[in-house]
C-alpha positions, 0 to 999 in steps of 0.5 A: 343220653338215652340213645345209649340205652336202648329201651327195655320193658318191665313187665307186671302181671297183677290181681288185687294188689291195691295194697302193695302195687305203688310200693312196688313201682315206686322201688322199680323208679330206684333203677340206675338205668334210664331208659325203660317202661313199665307194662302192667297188666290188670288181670281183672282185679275185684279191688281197686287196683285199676284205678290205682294204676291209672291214677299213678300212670296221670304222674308216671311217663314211664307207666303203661297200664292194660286192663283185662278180664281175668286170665291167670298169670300167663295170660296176662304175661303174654299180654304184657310180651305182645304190648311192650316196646322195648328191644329188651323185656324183664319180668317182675311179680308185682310184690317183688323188686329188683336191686337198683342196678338190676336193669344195668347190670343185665344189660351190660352183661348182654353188650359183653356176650350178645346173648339172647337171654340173661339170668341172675341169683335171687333172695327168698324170704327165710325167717317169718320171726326175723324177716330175714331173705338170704341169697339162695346158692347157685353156680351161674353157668352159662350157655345150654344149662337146663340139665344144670337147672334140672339139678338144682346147680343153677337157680333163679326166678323167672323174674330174674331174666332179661330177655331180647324181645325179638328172639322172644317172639322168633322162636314163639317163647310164651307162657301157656295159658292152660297153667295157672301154677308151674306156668314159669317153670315151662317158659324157664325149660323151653328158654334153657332148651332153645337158647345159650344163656348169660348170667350176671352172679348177682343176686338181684332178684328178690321174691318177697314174702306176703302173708296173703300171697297164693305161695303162702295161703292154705293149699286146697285140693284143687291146687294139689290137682292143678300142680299134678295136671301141669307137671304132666302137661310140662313133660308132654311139652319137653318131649316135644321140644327137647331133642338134645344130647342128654334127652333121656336123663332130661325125660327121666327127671321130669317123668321122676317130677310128674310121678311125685306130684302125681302122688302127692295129688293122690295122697291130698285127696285121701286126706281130704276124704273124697274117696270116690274121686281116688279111687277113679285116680288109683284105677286109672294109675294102677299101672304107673304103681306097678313100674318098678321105675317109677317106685324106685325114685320114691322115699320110703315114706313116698312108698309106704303111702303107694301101698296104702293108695294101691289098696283100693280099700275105702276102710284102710283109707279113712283109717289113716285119714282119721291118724293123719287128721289134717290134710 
């Protein structure tokens, strides 16, 4: 039976999840398709999550577990890319899961089509008090729909793509290890750039809710940072790679998403009170304050704070931290 299912391989990055990763696996055995591993990849965990996953690979055929020194998400993805064997590869975030038919349905719609890359809807967490998730709307466009995705039309989670792995390592499709946040929506642009896509209009991803999770942990001013840094460097990349028709509207949009992190980065660090860092950053950005176009995109709240920034006045700035009070 399972020559008819070529083998695909599930890849999962995990960091300290001892308490929730043998839950996850245990969903991922739900899966109506037959023929498929599961790669994780240990990304240096300071708990005891190894040795969970090398207790639970002793009973699991299925399981592959690689272990690393700490690297961050992209790292330990393309770990799992270079160790997976199988003819086709999927993601999944090790407190997620897939509906049961995830694998089959992907691959059905690739036997329809051919294509190189297939997406599906996703479920979100919507209410701490119920704990509810609720499909989040999208068209299910198909072909080359970065634009659609750019748009909010089109929405998905990186672990809601089945992907061919031979086409993954011909046109070079990694995550760069230099992002430890928005590292998913890079590989997302480069695959909608290079490739024709799929879709299955199903929700059958679900990014699950943890209270001690990255997502919803107290953001320092060091994640504001790092979020401004990788929003400038994913529109270094798709002015690299992005020659197609709509270039300038792809261009304006993510200048558009790099000058609102950018200021948003900026407005945190005057709520943090480090003024002698925002100074240097107001210096250094006085005349992307300056250009029309780029204020044009802002709401008048976003505006009102460049003025403030634009001030350069140590004064005014602790006064509307002091009104502010809570970063």
């Amino acid at each position: 039976m399972m020559k008819n299912y070529p083998l695909v391989s599930v890849i999962i990055p995990t960091y300290n999840s001892s308490s929730y990763i043998k839950n996850t696996l245990k969903k991922l055995e739900q899966q109506s398709y037959c023929n498929f591993e599961i790669v994780v990849v240990n990304d240096g965990s300071k708990d005891n999550t190894l040795e969970i996953l090398e207790q639970e690979a002793a009973s699991n055929q299925k399981l592959v577990v690689i272990n690393k020194v700490n690297g961050g998400v992209s790292s330990a993805r393309n770990a799992g890319i270079k160790a997976a064997k199988g003819e086709f590869i999927s993601f999944l975030d090790d407190d997620d899961q897939y509906d049961p038919a995830f694998l089959d349905k992907m691959y059905a719609r690739h036997l329809e089509t051919g294509a190189n890359a297939i997406y599906c809807g996703l479920h979100r967490y919507q209410g701490r008090d119920t704990g509810t998730y609720k499909s989040i709307d999208s068209n299910f466009a198909e072909g080359l729909i970065l634009l659609d995705f750019l748009n909010k039309k089109v929405k998905f989670h990186v672990g809601g793509i089945f992907l061919k792995r031979e086409y993954v390592e011909e046109i070079g499709l990694y995550f760069d290890e230099r992002l430890r946040l928005g590292e998913d929506l890079l590989f997302i642009y480069k695959l909608l750039t290079l490739c024709h896509v799929s879709s299955v209009p199903s929700y059958m991803y679900t990014h699950m809710f943890r209270e001690d999770s990255l997502m919803n942990s107290k953001r320092t001013l060091n994640h504001y940072q790092h979020e401004s840094y990788a929003h400038g460097l994913i529109y270094q990349a798709m002015e690299e790679i992005y020659q197609g028709e709509e270039r300038h509207k792809v261009l304006q949009m993510l200048s558009e998403k790099m000058f609102h992190h950018k200021v948003r980065y900026m407005w945190k660090t005057l709520l943090y009170g480090d003024f002698s860092l925002l100074k240097q950053l107001v210096a250094e950005n006085r005349n992307e304050f300056s250009e029309p176009a780029n204020i044009k995109t802002l709401d008048t709240k976003s505006r009102k704070k460049i003025k403030i920034l634009k001030s350069d006045n140590i004064l005014v700035w602790k006064v509307v931290r002091l009104i502010n009070r809570k970063p």
